[in-house]
TIPADO-905957 format. One record per atom (N, C-alpha, C): atom name; x, y, z. Coordinates in nm, 2 decimals. Each point is the difference from the previous one (the first is absolute). Layout:
N
+------+--------+--------+--------+
| site |      X |      Y |      Z |
+------+--------+--------+--------+
|   CA |      X |      Y |      Z |
...
+------+--------+--------+--------+
//
This chain:
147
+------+--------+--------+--------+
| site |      X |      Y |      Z |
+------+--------+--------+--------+
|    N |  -3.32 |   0.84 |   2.46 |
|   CA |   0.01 |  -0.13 |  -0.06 |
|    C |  -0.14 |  -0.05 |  -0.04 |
|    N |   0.02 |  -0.10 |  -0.13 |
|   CA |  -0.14 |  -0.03 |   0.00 |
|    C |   0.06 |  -0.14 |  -0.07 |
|    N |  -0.14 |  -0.11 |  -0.01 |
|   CA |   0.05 |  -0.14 |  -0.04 |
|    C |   0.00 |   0.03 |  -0.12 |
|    N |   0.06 |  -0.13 |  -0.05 |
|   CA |   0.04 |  -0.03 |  -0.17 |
|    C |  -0.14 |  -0.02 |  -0.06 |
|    N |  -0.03 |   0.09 |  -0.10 |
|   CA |  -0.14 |  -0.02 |  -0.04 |
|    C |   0.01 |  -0.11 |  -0.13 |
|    N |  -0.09 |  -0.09 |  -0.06 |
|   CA |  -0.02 |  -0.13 |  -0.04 |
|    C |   0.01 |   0.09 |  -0.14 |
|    N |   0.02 |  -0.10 |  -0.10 |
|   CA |   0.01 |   0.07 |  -0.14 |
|    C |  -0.15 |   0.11 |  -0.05 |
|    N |  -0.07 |  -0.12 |   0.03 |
|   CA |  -0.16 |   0.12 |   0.01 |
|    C |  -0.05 |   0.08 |   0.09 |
|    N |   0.05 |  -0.02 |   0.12 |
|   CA |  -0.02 |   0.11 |   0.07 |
|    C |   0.11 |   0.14 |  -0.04 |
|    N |   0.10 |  -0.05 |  -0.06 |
|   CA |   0.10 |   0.11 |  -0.06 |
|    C |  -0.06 |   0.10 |  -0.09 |
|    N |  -0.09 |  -0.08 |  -0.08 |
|   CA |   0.02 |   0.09 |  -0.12 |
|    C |  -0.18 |   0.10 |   0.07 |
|    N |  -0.07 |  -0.03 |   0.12 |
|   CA |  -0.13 |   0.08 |   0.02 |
|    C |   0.06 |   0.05 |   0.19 |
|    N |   0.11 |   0.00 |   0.04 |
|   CA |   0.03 |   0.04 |   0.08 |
|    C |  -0.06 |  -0.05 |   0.12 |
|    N |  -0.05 |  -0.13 |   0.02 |
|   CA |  -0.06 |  -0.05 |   0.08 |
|    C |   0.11 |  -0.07 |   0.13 |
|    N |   0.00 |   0.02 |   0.13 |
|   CA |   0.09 |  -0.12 |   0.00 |
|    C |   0.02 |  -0.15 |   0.04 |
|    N |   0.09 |  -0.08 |   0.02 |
|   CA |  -0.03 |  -0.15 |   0.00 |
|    C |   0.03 |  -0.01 |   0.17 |
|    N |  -0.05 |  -0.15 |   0.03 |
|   CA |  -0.03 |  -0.07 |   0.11 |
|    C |   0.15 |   0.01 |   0.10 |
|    N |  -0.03 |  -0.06 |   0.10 |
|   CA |   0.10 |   0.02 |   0.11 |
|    C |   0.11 |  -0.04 |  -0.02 |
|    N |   0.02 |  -0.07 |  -0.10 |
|   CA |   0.10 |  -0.13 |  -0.05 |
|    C |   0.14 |   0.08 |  -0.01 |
|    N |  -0.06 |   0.12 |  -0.08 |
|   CA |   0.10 |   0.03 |  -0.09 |
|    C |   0.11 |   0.14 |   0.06 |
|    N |   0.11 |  -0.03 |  -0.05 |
|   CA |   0.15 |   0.09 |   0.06 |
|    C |  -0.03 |   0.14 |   0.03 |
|    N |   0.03 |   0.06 |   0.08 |
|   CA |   0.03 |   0.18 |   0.01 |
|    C |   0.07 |   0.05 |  -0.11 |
|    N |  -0.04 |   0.08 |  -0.06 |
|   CA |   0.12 |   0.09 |  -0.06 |
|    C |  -0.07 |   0.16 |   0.01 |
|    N |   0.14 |   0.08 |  -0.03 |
|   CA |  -0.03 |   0.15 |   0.00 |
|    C |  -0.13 |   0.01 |  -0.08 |
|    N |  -0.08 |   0.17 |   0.06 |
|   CA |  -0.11 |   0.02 |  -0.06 |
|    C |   0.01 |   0.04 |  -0.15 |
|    N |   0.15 |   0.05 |  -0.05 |
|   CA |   0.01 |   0.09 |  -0.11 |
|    C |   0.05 |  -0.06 |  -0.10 |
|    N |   0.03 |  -0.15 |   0.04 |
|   CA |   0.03 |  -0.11 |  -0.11 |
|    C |  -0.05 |  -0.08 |  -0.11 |
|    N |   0.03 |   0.03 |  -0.12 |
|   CA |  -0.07 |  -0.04 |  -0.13 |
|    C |   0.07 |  -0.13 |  -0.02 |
|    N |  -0.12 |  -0.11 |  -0.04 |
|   CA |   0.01 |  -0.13 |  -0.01 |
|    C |  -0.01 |  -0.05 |  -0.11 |
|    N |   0.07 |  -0.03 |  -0.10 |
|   CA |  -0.01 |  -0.09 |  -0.16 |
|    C |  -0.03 |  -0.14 |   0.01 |
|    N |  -0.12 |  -0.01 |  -0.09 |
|   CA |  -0.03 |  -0.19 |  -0.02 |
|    C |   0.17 |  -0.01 |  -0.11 |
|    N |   0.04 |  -0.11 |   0.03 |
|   CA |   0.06 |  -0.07 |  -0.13 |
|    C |  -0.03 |   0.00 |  -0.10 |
|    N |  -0.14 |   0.04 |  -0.09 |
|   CA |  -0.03 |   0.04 |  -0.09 |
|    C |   0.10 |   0.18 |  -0.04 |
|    N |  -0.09 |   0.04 |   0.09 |
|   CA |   0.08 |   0.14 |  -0.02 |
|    C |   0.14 |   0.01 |  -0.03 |
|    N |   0.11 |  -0.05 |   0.13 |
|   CA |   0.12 |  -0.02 |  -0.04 |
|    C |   0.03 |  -0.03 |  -0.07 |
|    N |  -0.05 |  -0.12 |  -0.07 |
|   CA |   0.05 |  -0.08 |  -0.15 |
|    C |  -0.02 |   0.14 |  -0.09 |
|    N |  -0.12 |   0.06 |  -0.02 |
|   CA |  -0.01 |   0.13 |  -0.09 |
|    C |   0.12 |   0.06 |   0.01 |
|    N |   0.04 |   0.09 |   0.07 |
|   CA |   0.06 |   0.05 |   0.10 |
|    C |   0.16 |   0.02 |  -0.06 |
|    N |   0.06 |  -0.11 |   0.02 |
|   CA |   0.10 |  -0.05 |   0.02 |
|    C |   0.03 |  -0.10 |  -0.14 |
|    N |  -0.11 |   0.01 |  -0.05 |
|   CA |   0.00 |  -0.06 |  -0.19 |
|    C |   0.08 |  -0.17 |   0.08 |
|    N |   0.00 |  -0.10 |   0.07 |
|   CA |   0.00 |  -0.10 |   0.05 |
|    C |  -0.11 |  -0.12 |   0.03 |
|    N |   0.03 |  -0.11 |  -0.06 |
|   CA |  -0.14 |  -0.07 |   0.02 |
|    C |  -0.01 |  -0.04 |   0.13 |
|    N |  -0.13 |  -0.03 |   0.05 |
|   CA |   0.00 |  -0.02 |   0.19 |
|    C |   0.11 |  -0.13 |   0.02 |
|    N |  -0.01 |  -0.08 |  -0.11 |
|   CA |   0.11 |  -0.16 |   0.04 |
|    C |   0.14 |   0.04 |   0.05 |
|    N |   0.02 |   0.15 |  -0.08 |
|   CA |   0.16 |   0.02 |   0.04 |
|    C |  -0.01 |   0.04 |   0.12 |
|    N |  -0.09 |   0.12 |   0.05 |
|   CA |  -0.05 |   0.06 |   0.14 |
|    C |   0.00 |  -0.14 |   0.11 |
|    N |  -0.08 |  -0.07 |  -0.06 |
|   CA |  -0.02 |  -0.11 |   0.10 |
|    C |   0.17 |  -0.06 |   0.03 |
|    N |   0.03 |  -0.02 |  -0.11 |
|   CA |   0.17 |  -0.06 |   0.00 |
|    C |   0.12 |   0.05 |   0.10 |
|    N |  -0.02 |   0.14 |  -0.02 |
|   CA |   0.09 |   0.14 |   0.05 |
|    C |  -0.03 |  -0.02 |   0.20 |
|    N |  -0.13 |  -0.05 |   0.01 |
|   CA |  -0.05 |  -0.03 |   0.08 |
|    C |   0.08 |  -0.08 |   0.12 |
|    N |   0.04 |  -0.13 |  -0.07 |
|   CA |   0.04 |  -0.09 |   0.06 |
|    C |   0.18 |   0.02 |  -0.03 |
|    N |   0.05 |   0.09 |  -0.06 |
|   CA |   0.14 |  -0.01 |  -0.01 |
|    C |   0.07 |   0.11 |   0.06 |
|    N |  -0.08 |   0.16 |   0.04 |
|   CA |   0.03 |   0.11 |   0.04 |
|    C |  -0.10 |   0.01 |   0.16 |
|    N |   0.10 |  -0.06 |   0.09 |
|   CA |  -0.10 |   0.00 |   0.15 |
|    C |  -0.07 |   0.15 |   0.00 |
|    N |   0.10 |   0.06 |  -0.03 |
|   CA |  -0.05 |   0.16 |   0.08 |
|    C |  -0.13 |   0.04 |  -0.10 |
|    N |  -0.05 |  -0.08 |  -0.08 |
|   CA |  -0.12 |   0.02 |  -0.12 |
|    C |  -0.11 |  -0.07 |   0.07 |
|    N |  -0.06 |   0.05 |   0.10 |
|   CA |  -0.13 |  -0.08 |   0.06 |
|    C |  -0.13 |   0.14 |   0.02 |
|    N |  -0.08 |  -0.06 |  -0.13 |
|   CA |  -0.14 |   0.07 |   0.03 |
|    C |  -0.07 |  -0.06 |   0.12 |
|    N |  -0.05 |   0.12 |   0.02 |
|   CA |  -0.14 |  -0.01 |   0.11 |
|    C |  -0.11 |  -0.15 |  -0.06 |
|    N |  -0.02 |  -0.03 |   0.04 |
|   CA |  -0.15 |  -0.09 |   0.03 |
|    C |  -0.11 |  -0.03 |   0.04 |
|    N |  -0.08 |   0.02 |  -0.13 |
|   CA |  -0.14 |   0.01 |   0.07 |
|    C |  -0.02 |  -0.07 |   0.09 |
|    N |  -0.18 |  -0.06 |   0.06 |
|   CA |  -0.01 |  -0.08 |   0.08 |
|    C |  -0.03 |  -0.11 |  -0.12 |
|    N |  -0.04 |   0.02 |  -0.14 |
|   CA |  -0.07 |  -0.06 |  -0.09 |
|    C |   0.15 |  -0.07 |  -0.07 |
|    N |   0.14 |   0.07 |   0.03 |
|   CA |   0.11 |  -0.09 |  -0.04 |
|    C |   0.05 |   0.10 |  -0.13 |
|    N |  -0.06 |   0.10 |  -0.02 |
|   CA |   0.04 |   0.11 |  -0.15 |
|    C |   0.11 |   0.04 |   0.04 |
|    N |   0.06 |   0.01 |  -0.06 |
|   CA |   0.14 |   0.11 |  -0.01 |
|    C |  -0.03 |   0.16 |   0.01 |
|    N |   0.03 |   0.06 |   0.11 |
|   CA |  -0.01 |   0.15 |  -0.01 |
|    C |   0.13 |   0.05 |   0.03 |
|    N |   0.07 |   0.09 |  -0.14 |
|   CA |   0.10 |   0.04 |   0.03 |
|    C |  -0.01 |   0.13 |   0.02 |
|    N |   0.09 |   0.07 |   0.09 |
|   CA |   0.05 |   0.16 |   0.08 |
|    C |   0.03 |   0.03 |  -0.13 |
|    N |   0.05 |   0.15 |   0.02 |
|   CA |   0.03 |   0.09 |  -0.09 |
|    C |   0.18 |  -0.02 |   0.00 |
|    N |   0.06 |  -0.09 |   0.10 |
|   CA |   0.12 |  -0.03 |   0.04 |
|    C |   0.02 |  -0.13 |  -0.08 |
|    N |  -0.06 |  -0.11 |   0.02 |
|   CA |   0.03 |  -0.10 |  -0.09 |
|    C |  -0.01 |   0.02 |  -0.17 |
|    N |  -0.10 |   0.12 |  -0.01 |
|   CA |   0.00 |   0.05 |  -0.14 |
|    C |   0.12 |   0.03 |  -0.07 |
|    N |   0.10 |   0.07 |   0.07 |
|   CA |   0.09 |   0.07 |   0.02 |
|    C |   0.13 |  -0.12 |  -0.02 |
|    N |  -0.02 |  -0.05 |   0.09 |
|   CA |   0.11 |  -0.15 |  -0.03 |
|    C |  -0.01 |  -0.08 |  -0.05 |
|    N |  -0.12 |  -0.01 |  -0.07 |
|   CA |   0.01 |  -0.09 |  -0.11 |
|    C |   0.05 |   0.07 |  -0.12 |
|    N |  -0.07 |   0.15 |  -0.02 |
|   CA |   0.12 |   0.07 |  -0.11 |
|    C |   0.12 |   0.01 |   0.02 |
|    N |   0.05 |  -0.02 |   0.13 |
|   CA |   0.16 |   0.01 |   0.00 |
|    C |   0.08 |  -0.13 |  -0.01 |
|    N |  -0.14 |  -0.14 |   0.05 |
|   CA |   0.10 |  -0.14 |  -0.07 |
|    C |  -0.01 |   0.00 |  -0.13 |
|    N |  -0.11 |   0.04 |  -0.08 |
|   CA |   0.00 |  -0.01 |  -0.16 |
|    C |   0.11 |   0.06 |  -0.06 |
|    N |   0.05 |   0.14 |   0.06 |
|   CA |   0.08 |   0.06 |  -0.09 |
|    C |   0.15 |  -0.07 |   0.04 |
|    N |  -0.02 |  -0.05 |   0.11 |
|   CA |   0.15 |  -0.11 |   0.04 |
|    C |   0.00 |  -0.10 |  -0.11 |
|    N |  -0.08 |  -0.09 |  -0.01 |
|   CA |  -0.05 |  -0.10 |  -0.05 |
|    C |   0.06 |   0.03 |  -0.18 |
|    N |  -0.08 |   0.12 |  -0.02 |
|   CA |  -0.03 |   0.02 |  -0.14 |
|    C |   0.07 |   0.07 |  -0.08 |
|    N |   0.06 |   0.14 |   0.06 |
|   CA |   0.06 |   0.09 |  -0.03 |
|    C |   0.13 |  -0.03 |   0.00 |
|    N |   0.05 |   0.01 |   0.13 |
|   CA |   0.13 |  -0.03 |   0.09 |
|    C |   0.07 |  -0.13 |  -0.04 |
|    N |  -0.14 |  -0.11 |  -0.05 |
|   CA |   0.09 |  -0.13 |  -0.02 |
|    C |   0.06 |  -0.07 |   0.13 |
|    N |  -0.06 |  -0.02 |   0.12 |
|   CA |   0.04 |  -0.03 |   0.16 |
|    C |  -0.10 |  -0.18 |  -0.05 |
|    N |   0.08 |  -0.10 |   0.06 |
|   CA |  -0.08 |  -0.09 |   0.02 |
|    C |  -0.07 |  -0.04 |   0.13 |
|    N |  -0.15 |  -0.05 |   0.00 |
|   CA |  -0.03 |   0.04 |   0.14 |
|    C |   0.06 |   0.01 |   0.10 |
|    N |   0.08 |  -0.13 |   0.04 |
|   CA |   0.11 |   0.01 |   0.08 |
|    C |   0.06 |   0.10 |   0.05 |
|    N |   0.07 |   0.08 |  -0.17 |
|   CA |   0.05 |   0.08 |   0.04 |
|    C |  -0.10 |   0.16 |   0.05 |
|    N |  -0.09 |   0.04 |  -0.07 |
|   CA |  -0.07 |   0.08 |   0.02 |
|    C |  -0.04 |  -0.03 |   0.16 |
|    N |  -0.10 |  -0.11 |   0.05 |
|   CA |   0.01 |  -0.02 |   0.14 |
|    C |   0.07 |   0.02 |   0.08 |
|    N |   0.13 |  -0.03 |   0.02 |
|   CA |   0.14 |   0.04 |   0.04 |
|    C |   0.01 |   0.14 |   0.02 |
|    N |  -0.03 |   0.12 |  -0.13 |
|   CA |   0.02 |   0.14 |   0.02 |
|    C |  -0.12 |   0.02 |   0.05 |
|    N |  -0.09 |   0.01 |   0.01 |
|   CA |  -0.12 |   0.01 |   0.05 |
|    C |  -0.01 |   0.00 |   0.15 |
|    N |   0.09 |  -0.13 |   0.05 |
|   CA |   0.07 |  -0.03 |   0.16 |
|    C |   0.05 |   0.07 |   0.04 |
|    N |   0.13 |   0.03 |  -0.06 |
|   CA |   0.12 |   0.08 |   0.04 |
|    C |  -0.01 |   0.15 |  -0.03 |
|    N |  -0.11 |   0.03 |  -0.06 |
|   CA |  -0.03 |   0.17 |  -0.06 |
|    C |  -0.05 |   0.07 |   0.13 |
|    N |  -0.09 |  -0.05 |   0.10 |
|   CA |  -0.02 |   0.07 |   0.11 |
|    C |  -0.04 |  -0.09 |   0.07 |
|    N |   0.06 |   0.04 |   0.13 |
|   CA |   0.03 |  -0.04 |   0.17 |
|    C |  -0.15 |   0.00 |   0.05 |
|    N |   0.07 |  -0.06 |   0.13 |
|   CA |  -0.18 |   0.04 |   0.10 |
|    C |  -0.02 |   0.10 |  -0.03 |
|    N |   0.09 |   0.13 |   0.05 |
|   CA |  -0.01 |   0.16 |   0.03 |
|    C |  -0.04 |   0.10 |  -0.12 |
|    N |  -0.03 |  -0.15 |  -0.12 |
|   CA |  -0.02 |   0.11 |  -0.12 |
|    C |   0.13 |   0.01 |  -0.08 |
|    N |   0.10 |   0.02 |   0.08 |
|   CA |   0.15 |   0.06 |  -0.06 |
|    C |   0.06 |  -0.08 |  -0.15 |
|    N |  -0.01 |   0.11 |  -0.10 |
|   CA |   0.04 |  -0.11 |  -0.11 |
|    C |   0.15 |  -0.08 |   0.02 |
|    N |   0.00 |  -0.13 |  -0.08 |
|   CA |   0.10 |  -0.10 |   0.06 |
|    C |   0.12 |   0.07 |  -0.06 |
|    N |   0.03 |   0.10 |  -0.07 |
|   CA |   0.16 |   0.03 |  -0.03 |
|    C |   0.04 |   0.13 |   0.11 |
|    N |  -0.11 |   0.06 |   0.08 |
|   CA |   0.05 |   0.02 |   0.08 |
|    C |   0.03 |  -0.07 |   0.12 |
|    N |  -0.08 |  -0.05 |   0.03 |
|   CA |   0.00 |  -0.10 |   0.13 |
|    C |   0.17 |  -0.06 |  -0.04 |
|    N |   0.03 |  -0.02 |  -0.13 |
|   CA |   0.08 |  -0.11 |  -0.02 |
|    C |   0.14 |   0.12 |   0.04 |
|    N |  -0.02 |   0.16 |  -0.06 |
|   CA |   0.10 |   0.07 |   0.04 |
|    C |   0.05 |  -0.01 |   0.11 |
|    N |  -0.11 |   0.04 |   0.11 |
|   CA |  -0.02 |  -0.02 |   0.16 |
|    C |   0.10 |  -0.12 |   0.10 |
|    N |  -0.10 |  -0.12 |  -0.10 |
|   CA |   0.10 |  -0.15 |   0.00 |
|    C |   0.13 |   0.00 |  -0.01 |
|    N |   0.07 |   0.10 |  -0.07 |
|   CA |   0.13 |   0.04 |  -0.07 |
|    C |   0.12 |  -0.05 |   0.11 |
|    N |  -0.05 |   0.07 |   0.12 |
|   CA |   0.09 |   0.08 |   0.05 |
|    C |   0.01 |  -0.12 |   0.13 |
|    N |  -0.06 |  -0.13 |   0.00 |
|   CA |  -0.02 |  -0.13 |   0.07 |
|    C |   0.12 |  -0.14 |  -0.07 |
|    N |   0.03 |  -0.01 |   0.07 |
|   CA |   0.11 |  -0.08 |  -0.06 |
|    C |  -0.10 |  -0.17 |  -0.07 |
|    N |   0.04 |  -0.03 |  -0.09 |
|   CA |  -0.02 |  -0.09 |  -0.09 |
|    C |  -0.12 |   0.08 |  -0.09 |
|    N |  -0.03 |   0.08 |  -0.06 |
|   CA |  -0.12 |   0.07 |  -0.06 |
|    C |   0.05 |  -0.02 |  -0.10 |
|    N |   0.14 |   0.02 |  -0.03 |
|   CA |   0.09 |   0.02 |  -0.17 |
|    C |  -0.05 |  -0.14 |  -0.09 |
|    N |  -0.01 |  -0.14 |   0.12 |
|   CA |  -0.01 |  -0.14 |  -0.02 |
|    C |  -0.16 |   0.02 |  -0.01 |
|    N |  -0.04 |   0.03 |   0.03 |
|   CA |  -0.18 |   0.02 |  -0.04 |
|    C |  -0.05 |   0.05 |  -0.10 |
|    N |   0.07 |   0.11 |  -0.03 |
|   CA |  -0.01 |   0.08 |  -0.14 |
|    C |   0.05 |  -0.09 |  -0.12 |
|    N |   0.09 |  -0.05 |   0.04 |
|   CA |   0.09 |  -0.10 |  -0.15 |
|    C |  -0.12 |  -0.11 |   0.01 |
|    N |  -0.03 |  -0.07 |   0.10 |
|   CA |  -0.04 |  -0.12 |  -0.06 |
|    C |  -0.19 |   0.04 |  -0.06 |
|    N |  -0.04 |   0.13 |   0.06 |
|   CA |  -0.09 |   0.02 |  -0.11 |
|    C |   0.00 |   0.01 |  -0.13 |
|    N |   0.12 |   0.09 |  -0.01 |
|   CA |   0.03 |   0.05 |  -0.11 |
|    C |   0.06 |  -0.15 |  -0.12 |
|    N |   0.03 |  -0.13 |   0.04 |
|   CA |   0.03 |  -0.09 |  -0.05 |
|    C |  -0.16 |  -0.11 |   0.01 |
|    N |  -0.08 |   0.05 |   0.07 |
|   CA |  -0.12 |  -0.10 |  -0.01 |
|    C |  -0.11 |   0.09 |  -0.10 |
|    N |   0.04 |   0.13 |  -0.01 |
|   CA |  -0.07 |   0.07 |  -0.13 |
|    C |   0.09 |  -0.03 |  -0.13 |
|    N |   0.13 |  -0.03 |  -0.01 |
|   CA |   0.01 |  -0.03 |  -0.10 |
|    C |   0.04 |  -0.11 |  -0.02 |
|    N |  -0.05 |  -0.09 |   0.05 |
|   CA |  -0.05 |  -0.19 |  -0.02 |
|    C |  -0.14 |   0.03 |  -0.05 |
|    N |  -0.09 |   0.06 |   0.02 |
|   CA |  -0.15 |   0.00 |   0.00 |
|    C |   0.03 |   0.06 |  -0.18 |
|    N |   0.08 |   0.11 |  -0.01 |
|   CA |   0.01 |   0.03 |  -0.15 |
|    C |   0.04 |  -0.09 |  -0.09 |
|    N |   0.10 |  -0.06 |   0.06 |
|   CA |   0.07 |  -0.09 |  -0.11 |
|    C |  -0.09 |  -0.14 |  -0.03 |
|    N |  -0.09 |  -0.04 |   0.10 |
|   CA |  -0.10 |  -0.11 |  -0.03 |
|    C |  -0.09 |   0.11 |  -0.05 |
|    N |  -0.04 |   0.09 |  -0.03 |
|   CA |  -0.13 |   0.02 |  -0.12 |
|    C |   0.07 |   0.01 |  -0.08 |
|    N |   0.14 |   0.04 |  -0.02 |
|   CA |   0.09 |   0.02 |  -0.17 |
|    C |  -0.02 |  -0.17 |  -0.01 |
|    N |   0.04 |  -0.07 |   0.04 |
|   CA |   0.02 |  -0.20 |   0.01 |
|    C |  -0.15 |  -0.01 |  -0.08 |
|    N |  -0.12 |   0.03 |   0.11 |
|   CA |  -0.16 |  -0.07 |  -0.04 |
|    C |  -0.01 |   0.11 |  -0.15 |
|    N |   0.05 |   0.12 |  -0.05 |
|   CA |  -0.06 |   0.02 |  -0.11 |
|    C |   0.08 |  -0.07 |  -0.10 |
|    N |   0.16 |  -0.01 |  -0.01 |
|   CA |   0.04 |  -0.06 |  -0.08 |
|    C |  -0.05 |  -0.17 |  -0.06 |
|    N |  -0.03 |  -0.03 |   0.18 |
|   CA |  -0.02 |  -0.15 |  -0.07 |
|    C |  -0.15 |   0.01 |  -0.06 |
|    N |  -0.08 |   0.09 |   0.01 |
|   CA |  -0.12 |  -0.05 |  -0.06 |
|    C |   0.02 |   0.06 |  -0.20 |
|    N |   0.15 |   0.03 |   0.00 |
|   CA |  -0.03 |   0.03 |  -0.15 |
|    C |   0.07 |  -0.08 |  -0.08 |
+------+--------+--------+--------+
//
């Protein structure tokens, strides 16, 4: 393990004061600049994504920078393509993002298989399956009304 190195000590391999977090030795760290590259995103949305997607939390310097993992890298392309591609509203994208994998890792439609076989699961599955499509039918509502 080694501490969170500061944005300039990043880029000459130096590293920073006692302040700052442990992370693995073999972990590559992106300023917010980079990711915005990266991810073709300006940092305001990063910053945004921030406060609406819990499980989206970069490292921190001791100086307060944003240093993101090669993991958050990773999840922020998979909320964009929710977001962007897929047409998920945060809510809803947040929600799959929840329910996609467990503590154990296990993705949520198996976990949910698993759940299957527990009595009330069938009532769990429906009422997601009706809070994803409330979440669709208010973005069909917000685009119609804005035309």
């Amino acid at each position: 393990m080694k501490e969170v190195p500061t944005p300039r000590d990043h880029r000459d391999g130096r590293m920073s004061g006692p302040a700052a977090a442990p992370i693995p030795d073999d972990t590559r760290l992106y300023r917010i600049g980079e990711v915005s590259r990266l991810t073709a995103l300006k940092p305001f949305v990063l910053r945004y994504w921030e406060s609406e997607f819990p499980m989206l939390q970069p490292v921190k310097s001791p100086s307060g920078h944003r240093l993101y993992r090669e993991e958050d890298v990773d999840l922020v392309l998979k909320i964009k393509r929710l977001l962007y591609d897929e047409g998920f509203t945060i809510a809803g994208a947040r929600r799959h993002l929840r329910d996609s994998t467990d503590g154990s890792g296990e993705t949520g439609e198996r976990a949910a298989l698993a759940g299957a076989m527990s009595e009330g699961a069938t009532s769990q599955l429906s009422r997601k399956m009706l809070l994803d499509l409330r979440d669709g039918l208010r973005s069909f509502l917000t685009l119609l009304e804005r035309k």
